[in-house]
C-alpha positions as CSV (number, residue, x, y, z in Angstrom):
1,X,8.0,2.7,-16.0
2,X,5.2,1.8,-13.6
3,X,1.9,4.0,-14.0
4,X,2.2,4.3,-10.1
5,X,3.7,3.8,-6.7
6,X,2.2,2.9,-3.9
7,X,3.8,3.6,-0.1
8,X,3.3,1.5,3.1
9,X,0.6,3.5,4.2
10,X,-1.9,2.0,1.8
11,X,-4.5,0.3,3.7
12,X,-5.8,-2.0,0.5
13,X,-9.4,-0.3,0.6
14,X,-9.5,-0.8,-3.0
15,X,-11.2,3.2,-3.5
16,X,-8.1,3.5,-6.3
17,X,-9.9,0.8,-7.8
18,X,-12.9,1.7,-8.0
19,X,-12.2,5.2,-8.8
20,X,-10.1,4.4,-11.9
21,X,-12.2,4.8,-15.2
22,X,-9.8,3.3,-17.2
23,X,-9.8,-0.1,-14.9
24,X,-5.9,0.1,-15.2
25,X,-5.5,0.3,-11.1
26,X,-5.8,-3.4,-10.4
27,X,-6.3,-5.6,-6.8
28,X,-5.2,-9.2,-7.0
29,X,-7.2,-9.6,-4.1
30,X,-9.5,-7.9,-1.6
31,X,-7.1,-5.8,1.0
32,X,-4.1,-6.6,-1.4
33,X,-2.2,-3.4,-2.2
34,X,-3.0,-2.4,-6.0
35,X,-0.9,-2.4,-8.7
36,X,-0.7,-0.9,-12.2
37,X,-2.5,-2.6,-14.8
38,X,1.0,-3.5,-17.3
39,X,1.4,-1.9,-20.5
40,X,-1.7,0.0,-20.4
41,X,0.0,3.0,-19.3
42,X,-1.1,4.9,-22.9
43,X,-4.5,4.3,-21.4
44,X,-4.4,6.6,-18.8
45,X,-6.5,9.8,-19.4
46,X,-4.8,11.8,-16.2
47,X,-8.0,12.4,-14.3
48,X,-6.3,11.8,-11.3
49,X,-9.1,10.2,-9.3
50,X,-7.2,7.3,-8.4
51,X,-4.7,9.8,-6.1
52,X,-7.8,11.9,-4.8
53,X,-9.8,8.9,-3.7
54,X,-6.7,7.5,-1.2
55,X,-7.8,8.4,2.3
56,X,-4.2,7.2,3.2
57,X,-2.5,9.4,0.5
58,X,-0.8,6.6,-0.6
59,X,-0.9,6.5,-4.1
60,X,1.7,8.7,-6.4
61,X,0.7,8.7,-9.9
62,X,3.9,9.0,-11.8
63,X,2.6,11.3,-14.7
64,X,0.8,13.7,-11.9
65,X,2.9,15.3,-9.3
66,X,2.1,15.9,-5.8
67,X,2.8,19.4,-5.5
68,X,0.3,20.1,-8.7
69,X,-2.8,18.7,-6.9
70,X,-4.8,21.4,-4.7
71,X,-6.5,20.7,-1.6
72,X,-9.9,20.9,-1.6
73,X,-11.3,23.6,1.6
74,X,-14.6,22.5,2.1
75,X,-15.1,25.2,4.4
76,X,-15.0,27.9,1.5
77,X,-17.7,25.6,-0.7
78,X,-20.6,27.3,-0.9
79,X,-24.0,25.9,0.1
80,X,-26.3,24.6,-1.7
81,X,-28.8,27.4,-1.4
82,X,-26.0,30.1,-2.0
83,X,-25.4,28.0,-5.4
84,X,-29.1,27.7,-6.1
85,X,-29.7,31.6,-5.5
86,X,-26.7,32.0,-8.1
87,X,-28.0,29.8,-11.0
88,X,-31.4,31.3,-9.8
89,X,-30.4,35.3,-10.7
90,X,-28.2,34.6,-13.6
91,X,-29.6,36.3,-16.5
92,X,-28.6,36.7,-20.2
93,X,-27.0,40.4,-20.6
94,X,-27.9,42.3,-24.0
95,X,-27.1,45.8,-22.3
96,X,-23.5,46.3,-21.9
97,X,-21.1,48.9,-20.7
98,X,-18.7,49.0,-23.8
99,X,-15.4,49.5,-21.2
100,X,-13.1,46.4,-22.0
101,X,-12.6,44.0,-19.3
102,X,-8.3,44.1,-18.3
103,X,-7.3,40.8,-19.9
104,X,-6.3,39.8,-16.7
105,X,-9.8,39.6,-15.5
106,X,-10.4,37.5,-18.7
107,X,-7.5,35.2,-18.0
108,X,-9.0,34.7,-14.3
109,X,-12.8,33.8,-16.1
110,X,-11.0,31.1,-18.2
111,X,-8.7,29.8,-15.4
112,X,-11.8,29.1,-12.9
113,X,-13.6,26.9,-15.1
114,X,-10.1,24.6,-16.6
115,X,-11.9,21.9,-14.7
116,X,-15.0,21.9,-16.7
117,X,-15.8,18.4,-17.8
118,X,-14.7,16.5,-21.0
119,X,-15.2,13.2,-22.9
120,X,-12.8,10.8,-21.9
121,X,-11.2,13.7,-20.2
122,X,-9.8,14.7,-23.7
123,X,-9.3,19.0,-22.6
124,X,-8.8,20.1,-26.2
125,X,-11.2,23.2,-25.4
126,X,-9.6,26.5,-25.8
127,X,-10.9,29.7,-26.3
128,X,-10.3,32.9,-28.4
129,X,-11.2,36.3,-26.7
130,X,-12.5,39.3,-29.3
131,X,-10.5,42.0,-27.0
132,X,-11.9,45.5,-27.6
133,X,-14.0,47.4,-29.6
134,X,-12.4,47.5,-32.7
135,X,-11.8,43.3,-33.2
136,X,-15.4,43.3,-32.2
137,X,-16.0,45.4,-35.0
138,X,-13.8,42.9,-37.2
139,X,-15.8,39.6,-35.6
140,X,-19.4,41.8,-36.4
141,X,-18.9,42.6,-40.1
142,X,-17.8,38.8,-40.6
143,X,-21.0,37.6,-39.4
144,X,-23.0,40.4,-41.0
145,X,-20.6,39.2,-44.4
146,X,-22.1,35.6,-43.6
147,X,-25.7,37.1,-42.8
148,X,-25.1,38.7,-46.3
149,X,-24.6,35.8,-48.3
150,X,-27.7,33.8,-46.3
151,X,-29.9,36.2,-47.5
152,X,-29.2,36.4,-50.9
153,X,-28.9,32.9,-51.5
154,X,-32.3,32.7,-49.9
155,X,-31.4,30.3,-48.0
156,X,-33.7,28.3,-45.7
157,X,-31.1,29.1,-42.6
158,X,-31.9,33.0,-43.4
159,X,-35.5,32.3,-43.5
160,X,-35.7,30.3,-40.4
161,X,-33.4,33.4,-38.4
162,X,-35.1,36.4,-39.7
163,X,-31.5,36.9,-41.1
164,X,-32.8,39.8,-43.6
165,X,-34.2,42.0,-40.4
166,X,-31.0,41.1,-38.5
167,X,-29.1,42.6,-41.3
168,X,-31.4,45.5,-42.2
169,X,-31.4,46.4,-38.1
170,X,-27.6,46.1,-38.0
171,X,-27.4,48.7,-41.3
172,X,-29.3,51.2,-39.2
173,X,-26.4,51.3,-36.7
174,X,-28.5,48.7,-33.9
175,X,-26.2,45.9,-32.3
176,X,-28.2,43.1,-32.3
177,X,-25.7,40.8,-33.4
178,X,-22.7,41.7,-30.0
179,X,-25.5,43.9,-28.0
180,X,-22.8,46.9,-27.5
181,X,-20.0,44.1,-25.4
182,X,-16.9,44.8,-25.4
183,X,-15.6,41.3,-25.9
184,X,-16.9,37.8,-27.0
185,X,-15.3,34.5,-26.1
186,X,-15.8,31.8,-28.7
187,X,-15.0,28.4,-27.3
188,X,-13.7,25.8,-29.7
189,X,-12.9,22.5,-29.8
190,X,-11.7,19.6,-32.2
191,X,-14.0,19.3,-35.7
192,X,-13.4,15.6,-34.7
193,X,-13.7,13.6,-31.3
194,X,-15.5,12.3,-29.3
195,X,-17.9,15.0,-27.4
196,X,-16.1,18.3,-29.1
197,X,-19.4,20.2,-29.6
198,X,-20.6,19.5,-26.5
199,X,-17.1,19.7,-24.4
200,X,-17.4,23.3,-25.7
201,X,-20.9,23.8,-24.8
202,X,-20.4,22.7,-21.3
203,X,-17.1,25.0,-20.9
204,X,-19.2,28.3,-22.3
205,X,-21.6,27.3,-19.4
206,X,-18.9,27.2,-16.9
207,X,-17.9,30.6,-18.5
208,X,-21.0,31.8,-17.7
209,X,-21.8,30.8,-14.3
210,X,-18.6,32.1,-13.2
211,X,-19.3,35.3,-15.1
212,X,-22.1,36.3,-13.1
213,X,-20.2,34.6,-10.0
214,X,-17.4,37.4,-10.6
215,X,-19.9,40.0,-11.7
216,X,-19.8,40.4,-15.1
217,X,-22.5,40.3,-17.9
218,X,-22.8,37.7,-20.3
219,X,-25.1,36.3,-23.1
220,X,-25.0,33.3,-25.7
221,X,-24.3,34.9,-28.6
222,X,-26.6,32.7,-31.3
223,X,-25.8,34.9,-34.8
224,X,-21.6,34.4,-33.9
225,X,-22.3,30.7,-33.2
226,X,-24.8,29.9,-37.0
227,X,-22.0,31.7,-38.2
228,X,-19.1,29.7,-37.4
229,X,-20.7,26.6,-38.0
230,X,-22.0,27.5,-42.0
231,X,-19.0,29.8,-42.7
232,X,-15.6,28.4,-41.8
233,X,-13.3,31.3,-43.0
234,X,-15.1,33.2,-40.2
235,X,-13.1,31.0,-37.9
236,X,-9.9,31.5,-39.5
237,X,-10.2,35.1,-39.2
238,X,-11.1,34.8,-35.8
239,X,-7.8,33.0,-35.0
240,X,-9.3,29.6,-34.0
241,X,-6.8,27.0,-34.7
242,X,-7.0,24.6,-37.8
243,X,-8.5,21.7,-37.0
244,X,-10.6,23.2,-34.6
245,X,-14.0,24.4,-34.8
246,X,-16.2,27.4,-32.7
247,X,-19.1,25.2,-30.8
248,X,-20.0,28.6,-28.5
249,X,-19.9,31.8,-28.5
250,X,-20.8,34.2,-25.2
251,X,-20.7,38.2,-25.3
252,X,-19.1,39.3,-21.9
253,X,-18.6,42.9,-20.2
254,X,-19.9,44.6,-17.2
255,X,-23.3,45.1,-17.0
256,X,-24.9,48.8,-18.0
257,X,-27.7,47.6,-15.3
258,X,-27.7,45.2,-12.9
259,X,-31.0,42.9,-12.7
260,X,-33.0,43.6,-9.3
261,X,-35.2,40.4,-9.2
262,X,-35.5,36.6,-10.3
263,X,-38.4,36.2,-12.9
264,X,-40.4,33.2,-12.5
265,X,-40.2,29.8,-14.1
266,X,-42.2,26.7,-14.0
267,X,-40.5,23.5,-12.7
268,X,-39.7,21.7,-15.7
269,X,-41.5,17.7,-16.1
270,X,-39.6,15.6,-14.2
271,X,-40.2,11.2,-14.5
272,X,-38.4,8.7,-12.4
273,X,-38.2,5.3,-13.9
């Protein structure tokens, strides 16, 4: 079966060309009408760019239906100072209203940013949600169990954390491991791949952006993320799936306080070669 159809309507611009990263839409000539690269089709990595780049919509990728592409209403983007103010007044959350979110209000978070970018388009990201105070009281005694062990094996990771304070603070009844949240999303990945660790990275800061877009609080959680990496059963009881592997780790909630200003920042060094 053909990777894709093309109708009369095509125009031979070549845009399906260009667009493919794969190199498996092919022209035998300028202004010919393109054709499917043959026995490639195992190639393909579903991006879809070669249907959204044909002003003549034209092209039919056989593995991507019409019906599941969404136009894009350019009228509801949002400027670029609107954006700018967004990214501007985002700010890490460590005071948290300990309500639980509905799940559906998690669900709509994780749908918004399913478009976050992947190597090779590979979207093996998922996510596992701590839902409600006592799992969160589950995910905190398995770091504070990791923390634990750190310390007493003086190791250099305990040193370099202040892991002993952590722990001592935490025994005193302070959250400075999950601040008070009601949930934390830990987005993992495969162990193995090609950009897994930073697939996952990228995702948590979709999750983040659109967090504050929506709202809600949020703040990388640093101690969940050590964690996960130097302690694997922590994953397993976590429920992330074998073969996978917790890259990032955000505490979200609604705010107890909502920030009233931007702090400053310095530009950071910029060079153009």
């Amino acid at each position: 079966m053909p990777l894709f159809t093309v109708s009369d309507a095509c125009t031979g611009c070549g845009l399906c060309v260009a667009a493919c990263p794969a190199s498996l839409v092919r022209q035998a000539e300028p202004g010919a009408r393109p054709e499917p690269l043959a026995g490639r089709e195992a190639h393909c990595i579903l991006c879809g760019h070669c249907v959204i780049a044909c002003p003549a919509g034209a092209f039919v990728h056989d593995l991507l239906p019409a019906k599941d592409f969404e136009p894009i209403d350019r009228k509801r983007l949002p400027e670029f100072d609107a954006v700018r103010h967004l990214l501007m007044s985002r700010r890490s959350c460590r005071t948290f209203d300990p309500t639980p979110v509905p799940r559906e209000e998690l669900l709509r978070l994780v749908e918004a940013v399913r478009h976050a970018p992947t190597g090779h388009n590979a979207r093996q990201v998922g996510y596992v949600i701590v839902d409600g105070p006592a799992r969160m009281d589950v995910a905190r005694q398995g770091v504070l169990d990791w923390m634990e062990m750190e310390v007493a094996a003086k190791s250099a990771r305990a040193a370099e954390l202040h892991l002993a304070g952590a722990a001592r603070a935490a025994a005193k009844g302070k959250d400075v491991l999950f601040r008070g949240a009601p949930h934390v999303a830990v987005v993992h990945a495969p162990d193995t791949g090609i950009t897994p660790a930073l697939d996952a990275a990228i995702a948590g800061a979709w999750l983040e952006i659109v967090a504050a877009a929506a709202g809600y609080g949020a703040c990388w959680c640093g101690y969940l993320v050590f964690a996960l990496d130097a302690h694997p059963p922590l994953g397993t009881l976590l429920g992330v799936p074998e073969g996978h592997k917790g890259y990032a780790a955000l505490l979200l909630g609604r705010r107890a306080a909502r920030p009233l200003a931007i702090p400053p920042r310095d530009m950071p060094p910029v060079t153009f070669f």
